[in-house]
C-alpha positions as CSV (number, residue, x, y, z in Angstrom):
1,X,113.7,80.4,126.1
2,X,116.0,80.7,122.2
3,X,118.2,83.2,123.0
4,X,120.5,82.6,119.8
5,X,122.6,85.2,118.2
6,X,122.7,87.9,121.1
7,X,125.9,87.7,121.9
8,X,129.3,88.5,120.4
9,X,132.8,88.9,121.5
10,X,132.2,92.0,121.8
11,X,128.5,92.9,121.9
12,X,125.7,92.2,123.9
13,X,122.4,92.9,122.4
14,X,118.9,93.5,124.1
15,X,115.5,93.4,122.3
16,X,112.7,95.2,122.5
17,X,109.7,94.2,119.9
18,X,107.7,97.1,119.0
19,X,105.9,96.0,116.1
20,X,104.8,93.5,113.7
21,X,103.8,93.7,110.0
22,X,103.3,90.4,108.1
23,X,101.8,88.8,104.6
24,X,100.1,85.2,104.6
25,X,100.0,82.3,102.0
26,X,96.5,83.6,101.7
27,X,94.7,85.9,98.7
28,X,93.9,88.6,100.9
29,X,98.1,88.5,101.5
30,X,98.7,91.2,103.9
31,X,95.2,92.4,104.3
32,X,94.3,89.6,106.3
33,X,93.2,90.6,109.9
34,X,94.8,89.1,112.5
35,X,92.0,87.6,115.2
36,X,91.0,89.9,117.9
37,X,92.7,87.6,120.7
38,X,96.2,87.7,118.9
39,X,96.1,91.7,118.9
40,X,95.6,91.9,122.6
41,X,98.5,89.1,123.3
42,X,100.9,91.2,121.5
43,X,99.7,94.2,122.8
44,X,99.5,92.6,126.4
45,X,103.2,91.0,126.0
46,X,105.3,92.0,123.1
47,X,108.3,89.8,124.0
48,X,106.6,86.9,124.9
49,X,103.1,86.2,124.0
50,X,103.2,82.8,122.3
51,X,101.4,83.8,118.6
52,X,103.3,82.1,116.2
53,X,102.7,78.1,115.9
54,X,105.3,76.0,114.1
55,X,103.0,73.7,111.7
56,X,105.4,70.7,112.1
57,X,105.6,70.3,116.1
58,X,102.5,72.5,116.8
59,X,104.7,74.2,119.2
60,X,104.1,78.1,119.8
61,X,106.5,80.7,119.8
62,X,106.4,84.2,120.6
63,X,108.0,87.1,119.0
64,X,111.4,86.8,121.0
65,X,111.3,83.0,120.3
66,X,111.1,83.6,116.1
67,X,113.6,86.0,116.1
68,X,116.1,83.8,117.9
69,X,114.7,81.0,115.6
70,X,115.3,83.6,112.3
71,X,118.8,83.9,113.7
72,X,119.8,80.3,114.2
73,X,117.8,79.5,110.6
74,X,120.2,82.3,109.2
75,X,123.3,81.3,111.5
76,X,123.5,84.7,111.9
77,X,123.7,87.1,115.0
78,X,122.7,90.7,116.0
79,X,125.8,92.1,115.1
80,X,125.2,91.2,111.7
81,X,121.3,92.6,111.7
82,X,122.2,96.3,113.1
83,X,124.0,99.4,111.3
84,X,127.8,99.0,111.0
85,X,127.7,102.8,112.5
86,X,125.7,101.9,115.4
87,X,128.3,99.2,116.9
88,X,131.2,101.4,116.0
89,X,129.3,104.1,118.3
90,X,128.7,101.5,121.4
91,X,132.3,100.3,121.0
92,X,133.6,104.1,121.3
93,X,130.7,104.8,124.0
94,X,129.8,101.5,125.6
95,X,126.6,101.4,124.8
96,X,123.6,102.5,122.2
97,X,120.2,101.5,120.7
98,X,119.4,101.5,117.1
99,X,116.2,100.7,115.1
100,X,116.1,97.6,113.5
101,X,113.3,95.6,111.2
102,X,113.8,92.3,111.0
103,X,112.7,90.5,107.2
104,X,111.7,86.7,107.8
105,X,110.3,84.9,104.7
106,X,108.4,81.7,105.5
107,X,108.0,78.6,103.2
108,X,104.1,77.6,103.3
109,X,103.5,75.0,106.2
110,X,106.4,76.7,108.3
111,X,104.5,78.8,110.8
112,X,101.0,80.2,111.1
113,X,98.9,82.7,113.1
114,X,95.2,82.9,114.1
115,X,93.7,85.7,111.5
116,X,90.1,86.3,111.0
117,X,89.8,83.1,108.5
118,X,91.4,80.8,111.1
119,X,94.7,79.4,110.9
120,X,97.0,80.8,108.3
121,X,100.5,80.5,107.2
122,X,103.1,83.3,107.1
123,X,104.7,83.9,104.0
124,X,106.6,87.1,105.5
125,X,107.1,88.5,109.1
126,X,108.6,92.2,109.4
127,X,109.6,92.2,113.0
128,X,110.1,96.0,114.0
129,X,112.8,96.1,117.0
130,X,114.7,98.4,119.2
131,X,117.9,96.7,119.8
132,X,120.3,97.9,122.8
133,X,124.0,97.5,122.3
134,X,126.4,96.4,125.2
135,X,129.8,97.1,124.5
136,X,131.6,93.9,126.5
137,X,134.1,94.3,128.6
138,X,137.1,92.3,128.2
139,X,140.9,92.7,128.9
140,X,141.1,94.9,125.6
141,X,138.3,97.2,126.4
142,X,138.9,100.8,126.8
């Protein structure tokens, strides 16, 4: 399994997926239902039910997947994603957990989900997180 981006010099990060929002390349947009058996994935296993597919490969990816995938597509890490305060706090603490939503805009033929229509690409994913922050411990730690 991706796990890009969760780690920095001084962080560890840990991510819990609470929630999704999302808007299709579709003209009902974000009022497009999601089929009944992609609800009860997600709701069964957050982390790692496999509902998005990648239109090139055909490959499916679940929630922790395209999160790790947004990161390397953004060469980006957590660090970068969560409040400034928030790792300040863990640094001084050691630890900590902050909300985060994740934006991820999608190009049409990117990835799609099974909706109520059938196949259907994402043009925007709002991936609602709670992200636990491990202050490393190195030779300079506290």
């Amino acid at each position: 399994m991706m796990r890009a981006g969760r780690e920095t010099e001084q962080f560890s990060f840990d991510v819990q997926h609470i929630g999704l929002d999302m808007d299709f390349h579709h003209p009902k947009g974000r009022n497009l239902r999601l089929d009944d058996k992609v609800v009860e994935q997600f709701e069964t296993d957050r982390e790692h039910a496999e509902i998005f597919i990648q239109n090139a490969s055909g490959d499916s990816f679940s929630t922790e997947e395209l999160l790790s995938w947004f990161l390397l597509q953004t060469q980006t890490t957590l660090a970068q994603h969560v409040p400034q305060k928030a790792l300040k706090d863990a640094l001084e603490t050691g630890s900590g957990h902050v909300f985060v939503t994740f934006p991820i805009r999608f190009e049409a033929n990117t990835f799609h989900m099974i909706t109520e229509e059938g196949p259907q690409d994402i043009s925007a994913l709002k991936v609602m997180s709670k992200v636990t922050i491990q202050r490393r411990e190195t030779e300079d730690s506290p």
